[in-house]
N, C-alpha and C positions, 0 to 999 in steps of 0.2 A: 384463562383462569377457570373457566366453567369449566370446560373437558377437561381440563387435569383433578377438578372435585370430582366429575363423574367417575374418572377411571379410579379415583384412591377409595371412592364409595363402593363400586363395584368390584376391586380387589379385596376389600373389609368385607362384605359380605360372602366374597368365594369363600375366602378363606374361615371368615365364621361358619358356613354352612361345611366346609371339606373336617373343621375341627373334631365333631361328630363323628363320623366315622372311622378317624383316626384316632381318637381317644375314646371306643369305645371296649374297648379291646385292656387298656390300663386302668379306666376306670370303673369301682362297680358303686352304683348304687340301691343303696335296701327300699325294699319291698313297700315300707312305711313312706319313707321320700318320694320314690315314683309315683305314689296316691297322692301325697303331698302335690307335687307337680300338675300332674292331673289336675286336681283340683283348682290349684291355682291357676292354671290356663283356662280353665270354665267361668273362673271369678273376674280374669281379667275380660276375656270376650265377653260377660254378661254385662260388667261397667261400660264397655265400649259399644253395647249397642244402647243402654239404658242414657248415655251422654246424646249417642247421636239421636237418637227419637224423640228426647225430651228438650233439647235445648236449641235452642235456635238464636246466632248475636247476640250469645250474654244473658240470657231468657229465656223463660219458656216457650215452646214451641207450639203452642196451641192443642188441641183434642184434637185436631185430625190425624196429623202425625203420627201420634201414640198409638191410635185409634188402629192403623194401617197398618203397626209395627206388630200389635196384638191381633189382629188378622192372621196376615201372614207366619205368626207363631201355632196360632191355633191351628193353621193349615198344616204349617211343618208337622206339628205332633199328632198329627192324623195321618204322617207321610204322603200325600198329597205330591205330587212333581213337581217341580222346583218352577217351573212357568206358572205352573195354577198360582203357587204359592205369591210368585212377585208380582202378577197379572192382578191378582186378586185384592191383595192389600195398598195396590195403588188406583186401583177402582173404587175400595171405600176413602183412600184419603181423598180420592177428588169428588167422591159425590158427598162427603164431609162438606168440603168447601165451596162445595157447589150450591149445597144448601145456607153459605154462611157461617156456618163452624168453621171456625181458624184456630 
């Protein structure tokens, strides 16, 4: 039963992913939408990091977490390399906790 959900999972995703490319050709859309889109795909990613940094079991997740998330943003928006960036903001969530800030 498992491997027959895996395979009808991964056939839903070939095929959503091949949809694109085949229907991009019939379908158009305007200039205004695309920004639309755009935008919403930066709304959704910014909830889904602002969910996972902030909440922990239904809860808040303490000041270090946030604390680590806002690091490594600060890092990002300096461009900074992606090792400094995750190295770094999990040096302060631990020397947060290390100090007692949870």
């Amino acid at each position: 039963m498992t491997l027959l959900t895996i395979l009808v999972l991964a056939a839903g995703t070939y095929a959503f992913r091949l949809a694109g490319p085949l229907l991009a050709q019939r379908l158009q859309v305007s200039a205004r939408v695309q920004g639309l889109l755009a935008l919403s795909a930066t709304a959704l990613l910014t909830a889904l990091v602002a969910t996972a940094s902030l909440t922990a079991g239904g809860g808040f997740a303490g000041w270090a977490r946030p604390s680590g998330v806002l690091a490594g943003a600060l890092l990002a928006w300096r461009k900074l390399p992606f090792v400094v960036v995750v190295v770094s903001a999990a040096v302060v969530t631990a020397l947060l906790r290390m100090n007692g800030i949870d």
